[in-house]
C-alpha positions in Angstrom: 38.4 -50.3 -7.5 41.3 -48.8 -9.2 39.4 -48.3 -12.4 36.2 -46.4 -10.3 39.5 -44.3 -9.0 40.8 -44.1 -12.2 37.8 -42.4 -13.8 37.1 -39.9 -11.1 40.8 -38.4 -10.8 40.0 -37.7 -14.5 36.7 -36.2 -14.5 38.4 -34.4 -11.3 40.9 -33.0 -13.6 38.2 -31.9 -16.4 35.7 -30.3 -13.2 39.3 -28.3 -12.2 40.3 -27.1 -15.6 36.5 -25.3 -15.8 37.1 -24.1 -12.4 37.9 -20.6 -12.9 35.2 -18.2 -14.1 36.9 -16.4 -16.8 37.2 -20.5 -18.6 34.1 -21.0 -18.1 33.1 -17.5 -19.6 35.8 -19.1 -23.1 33.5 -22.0 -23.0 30.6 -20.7 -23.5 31.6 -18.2 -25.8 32.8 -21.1 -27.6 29.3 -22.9 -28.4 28.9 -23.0 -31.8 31.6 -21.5 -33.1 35.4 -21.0 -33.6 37.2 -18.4 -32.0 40.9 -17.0 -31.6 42.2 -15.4 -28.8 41.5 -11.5 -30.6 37.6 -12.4 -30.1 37.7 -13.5 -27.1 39.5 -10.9 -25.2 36.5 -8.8 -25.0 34.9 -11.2 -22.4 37.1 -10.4 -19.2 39.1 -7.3 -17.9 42.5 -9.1 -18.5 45.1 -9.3 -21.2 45.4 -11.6 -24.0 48.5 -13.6 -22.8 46.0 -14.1 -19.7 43.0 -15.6 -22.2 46.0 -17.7 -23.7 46.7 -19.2 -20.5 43.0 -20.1 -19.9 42.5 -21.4 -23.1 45.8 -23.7 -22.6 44.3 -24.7 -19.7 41.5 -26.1 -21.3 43.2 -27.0 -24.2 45.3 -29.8 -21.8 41.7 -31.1 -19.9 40.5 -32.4 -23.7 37.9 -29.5 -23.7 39.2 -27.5 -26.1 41.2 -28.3 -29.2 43.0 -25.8 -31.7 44.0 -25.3 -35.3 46.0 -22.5 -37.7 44.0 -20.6 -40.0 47.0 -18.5 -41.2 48.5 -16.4 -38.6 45.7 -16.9 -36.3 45.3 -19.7 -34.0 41.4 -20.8 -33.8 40.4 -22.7 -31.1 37.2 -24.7 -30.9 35.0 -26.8 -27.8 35.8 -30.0 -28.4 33.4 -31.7 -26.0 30.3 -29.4 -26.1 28.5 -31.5 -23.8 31.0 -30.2 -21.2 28.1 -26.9 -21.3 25.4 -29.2 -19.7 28.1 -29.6 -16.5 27.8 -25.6 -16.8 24.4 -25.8 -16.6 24.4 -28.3 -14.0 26.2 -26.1 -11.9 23.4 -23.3 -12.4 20.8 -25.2 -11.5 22.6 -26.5 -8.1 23.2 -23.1 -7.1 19.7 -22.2 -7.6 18.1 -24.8 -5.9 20.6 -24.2 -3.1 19.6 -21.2 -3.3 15.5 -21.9 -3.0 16.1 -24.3 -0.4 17.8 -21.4 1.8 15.1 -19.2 1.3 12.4 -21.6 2.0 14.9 -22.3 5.5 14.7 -18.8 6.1 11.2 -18.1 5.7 10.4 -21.3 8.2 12.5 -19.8 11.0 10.5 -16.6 11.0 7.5 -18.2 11.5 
């Protein structure tokens, strides 16, 4: 039991380190490629030292890791599987979403 308990206070900590839109925005400018935080500023309306945060954040769940290339700091997706959980998240708001409808339509009838 304390192992099962174990395991899903961690994967609660990973699910709460993506939970913020702007990190989630970071990870998936991340597939595929290095970035520091100069490129990804562009993604959200807030300031650099604000991205830095984010990425820290992620950096401490194990999602993210980070190295120097000369003054810069790149940082790279260390788990990329962590983008299928993004996609699961999609597809559980859209079939939410579908199943709504389909309520909806029902209760006009």
């Amino acid at each position: 039991m304390n192992e099962a308990m174990d395991r899903a206070r961690v994967c609660a900590e990973v699910l709460k380190a993506l939970a913020h839109p702007i990190r989630i925005l970071l990870v998936e400018a991340l597939r595929g490629r290095d970035r520091c935080v100069n490129d990804l500023c562009g993604l959200a309306p807030v300031d650099p030292s604000n991205i830095s945060r984010h990425l820290g954040r992620l950096k401490a769940a194990g999602i993210l890791s980070d190295r120097r290339d000369g003054t810069r700091v790149l940082y790279h997706l260390e788990t990329p599987c962590i983008l299928e959980a993004c996609g699961c998240a999609t597809r559980v708001v859209r079939s939410e979403s579908a199943r709504r409808q389909r309520v909806l339509r029902c209760g006009r009838r």
